[in-house]
C-alpha positions, 0 to 999 in steps of 0.5 A, a space after each residue: 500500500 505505501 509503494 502505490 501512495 508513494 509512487 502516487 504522490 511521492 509522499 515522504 516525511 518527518 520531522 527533524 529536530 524537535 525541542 521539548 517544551 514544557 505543556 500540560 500532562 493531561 489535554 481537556 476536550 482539544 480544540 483544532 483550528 485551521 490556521 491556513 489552506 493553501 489554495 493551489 494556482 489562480 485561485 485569488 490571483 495567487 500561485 500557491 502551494 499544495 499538498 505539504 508533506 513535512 512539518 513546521 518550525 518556528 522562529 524566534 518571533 512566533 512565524 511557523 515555517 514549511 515546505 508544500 511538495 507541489 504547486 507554486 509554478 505552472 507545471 501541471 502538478 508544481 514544482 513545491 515551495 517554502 512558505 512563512 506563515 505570520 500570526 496577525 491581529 484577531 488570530 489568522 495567520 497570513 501566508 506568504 511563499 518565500 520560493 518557488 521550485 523551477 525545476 532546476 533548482 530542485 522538484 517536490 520538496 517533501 522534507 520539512 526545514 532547519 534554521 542556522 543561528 543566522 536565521 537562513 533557512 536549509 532543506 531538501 528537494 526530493 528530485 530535480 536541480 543539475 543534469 540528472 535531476 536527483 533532487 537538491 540541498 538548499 538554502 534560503 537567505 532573508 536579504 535586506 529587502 525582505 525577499 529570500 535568496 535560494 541557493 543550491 549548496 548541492 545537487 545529487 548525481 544519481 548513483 554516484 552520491 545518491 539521489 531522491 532525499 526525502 528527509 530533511 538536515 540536521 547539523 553538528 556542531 561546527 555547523 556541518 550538515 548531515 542527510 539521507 538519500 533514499 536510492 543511489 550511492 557508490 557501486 549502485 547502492 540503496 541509499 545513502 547517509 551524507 555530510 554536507 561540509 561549508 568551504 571557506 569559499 562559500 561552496 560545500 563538500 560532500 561525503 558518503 559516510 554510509 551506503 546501503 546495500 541490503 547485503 547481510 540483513 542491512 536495510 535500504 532505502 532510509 527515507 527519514 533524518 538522523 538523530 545524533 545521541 549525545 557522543 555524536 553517533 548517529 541513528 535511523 531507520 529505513 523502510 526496506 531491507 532486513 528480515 524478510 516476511 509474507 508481509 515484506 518480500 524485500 525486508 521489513 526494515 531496519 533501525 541503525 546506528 552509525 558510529 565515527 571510527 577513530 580513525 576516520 570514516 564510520 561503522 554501521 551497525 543494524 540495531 533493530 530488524 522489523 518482522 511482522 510475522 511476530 506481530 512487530 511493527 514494519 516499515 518505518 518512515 520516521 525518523 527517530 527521537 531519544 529520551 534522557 536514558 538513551 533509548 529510541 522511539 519510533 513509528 511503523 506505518 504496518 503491522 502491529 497486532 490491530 487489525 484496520 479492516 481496510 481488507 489488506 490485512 496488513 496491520 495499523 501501525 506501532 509505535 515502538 520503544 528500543 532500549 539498549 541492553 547491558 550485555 550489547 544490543 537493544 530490546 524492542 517493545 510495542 507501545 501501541 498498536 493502532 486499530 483503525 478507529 483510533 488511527 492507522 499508518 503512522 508515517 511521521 516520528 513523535 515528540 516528548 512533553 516535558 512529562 515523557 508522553 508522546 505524541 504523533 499522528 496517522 495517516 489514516 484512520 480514525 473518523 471515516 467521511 465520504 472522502 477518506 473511507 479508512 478514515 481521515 488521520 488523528 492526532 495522538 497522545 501517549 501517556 505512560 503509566 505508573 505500573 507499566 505499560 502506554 494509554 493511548 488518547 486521540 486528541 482529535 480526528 479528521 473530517 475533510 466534510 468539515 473543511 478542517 484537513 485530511 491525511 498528516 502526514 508530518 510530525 508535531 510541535 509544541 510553542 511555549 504554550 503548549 499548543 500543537 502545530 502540524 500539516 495535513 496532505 490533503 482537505 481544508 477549504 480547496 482541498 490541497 492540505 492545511 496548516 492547523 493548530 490543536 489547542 489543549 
């Protein structure tokens, strides 16, 4: 079903680096409003984007940053854009695109953006830019004048580097980059995780520190962002590769870790191989987020044990918590499966509160409409529990009868006042996804 979706809309994302914020422990009847609608190609006059796929940032001032994956120029579909949506008197937001994808500067942005301490905005284009319109890594540069400037700091080179990211960047410390590609790499690899390095000049340097080959169990084609613990060795998941089932012909997917070797270069490690012959979870697109002790929590888009009654029989959707055991190696246990009725086909990661629950949200499920009849997709929250084990609370469904957003497809955030912001891939008012608020 993901490959079909994915082919159809080329659908990707998940969050990047999310700050934990401190917000209420319990939510009270949560209450969802659209900030903004995008409207697609004439209408209004506008040449708007469509369809976001990742989700959003904010700056320092209150305005929320993001990506559409289409619209914003002439091409049937779009190329994509990056837009800023500003809070106004009286509570509306006004948007405002910063750029439009030509082509040739990258095609279908489907990873959300980062900030640098300048304030110049960074992400990923998943294909166009250069000769072999492998897709890009930009930058957008506010200038005195109020507009942004685009810069392609790279442009990917099929099987040579990789091609198609679809994830978004993350830095270190010294102000490099660091990505996945989801195919291509050296010697026709399967993806790829890179470094991005900025020259005295201005230009960046690139460097394949891991290529997938699906050789030995390894995973590929990793469609999420990394997550660095606090010694600098990375992790991340990929959709495919691995342990092979019914369910998985060509792997279930994977979580790994890369570690910097001392003497240069990087070692991959396989810390988890998803088999949904033991009701675990398959196929993860998130990327992942740490908790103060070390372990790792994610999604799966399948498997889990509920049951979605969609007729394909593939399982709702897990969230999954590994842990690293004492003699070497980590520990998986299911947090939650999904059922339908309370979402299903999680694609995006979660964010903690500052009281360790969770939240996330599916890509389906939850109340059913005339337009979505597996159901619209919901917002959740997990909460720990003092004996053990997670509750799960769905703080709101969706129903694009209502105007109000169908499909997340993208993580959450929190602002100071722990109200949550996301993105929906479809619905809203012209029905090409919407920016919305959830208020506890």
């Amino acid at each position: 079903m993901r490959d079909k979706r994915f082919s159809d809309g080329l659908r990707a994302a998940l969050t990047i680096l999310i700050p934990t914020l401190l917000v209420a422990s319990s939510w009270a009847a949560p209450h969802e409003k659209v900030l903004y609608s995008f409207k697609d190609n004439g209408i209004d006059g506008t040449i708007d984007g469509k369809n976001p796929a990742a989700g959003l940032i904010f700056d320092a001032s209150g305005n929320l940053y993001g990506t559409t994956a289409f619209g914003g120029c002439s091409d049937p579909f779009g190329c994509g854009t990056v837009f800023e949506l500003t809070p106004t008197v009286g509570g509306k937001w006004q948007e405002l695109v910063l750029h439009r994808f030509d082509e040739s500067d990258g095609f279908l942005p489907h990873a959300g953006l980062i900030f640098d301490a300048s304030g110049n905005l960074y992400g990923t284009t998943f294909t166009g830019g250069g000769d072999s319109d492998a897709g890009t890594v930009f930058e957008l540069t506010p200038t005195a004048s109020g507009e942004w400037g685009e810069k392609v700091l790279h442009g990917f080179n099929l099987y040579t580097d990789g091609f198609y990211p679809s994830a978004g960047l993350i830095f270190d410390t010294s102000g490099n980059l660091y990505g996945t590609t989801w195919e291509g790499g050296p010697s026709n690899g399967l993806g790829t995780v890179f470094e991005l390095t900025p020259k005295a000049g201005g230009d960046w340097t690139e460097k394949i520190l891991h290529t997938f080959t699906n050789k030995g169990n390894d995973g590929y084609q990793p469609e999420a962002a990394l997550t660095f613990d606090a010694s600098g060795n990375f992790y991340g998941t990929t959709n495919a590769g691995g342990s092979i089932s019914s369910e998985c012909r060509f792997g279930c997917g994977t979580v790994f870790e890369l570690t910097p070797k001392a003497g240069g270069g990087w070692t991959e490690k396989v810390v988890h191989r998803f088999n949904s012959n033991g009701k675990d979870g398959y196929q993860s697109y998130a990327s992942l987020i740490l908790d103060a002790s070390g372990n790792l929590y994610g999604t799966t888009e399948y498997g889990g044990s509920g049951s979605c009654n969609d007729g394909y029989g593939i399982g709702c959707g897990s969230v999954f918590e590994l842990t690293p055991k004492a003699g070497g190696g980590w520990a998986e246990k299911i947090l939650h499966n999904f059922n339908g009725k309370d979402g299903a086909y999680p694609i995006a990661g979660l964010i903690f509160d500052a009281f360790g629950n969770l939240y996330g949200t599916t890509s389906s499920g939850g109340g059913i409409s005339s337009e979505c009849k597996f159901g619209c997709g919901t917002v959740f929250e997990l909460t720990p529990k003092a004996s053990g084990g997670w509750t799960e609370k769905v703080l709101h469904s969706f129903n694009p009868d209502g105007k109000e957003g169908a499909f997340p497809e993208a993580g959450l955030i929190f602002d100071a006042s722990g109200n949550l912001y996301g993105t929906t891939y479809g619905g809203g008012a012209y029905g090409y996804g919407t920016v919305f608020e959830i208020t506890p």
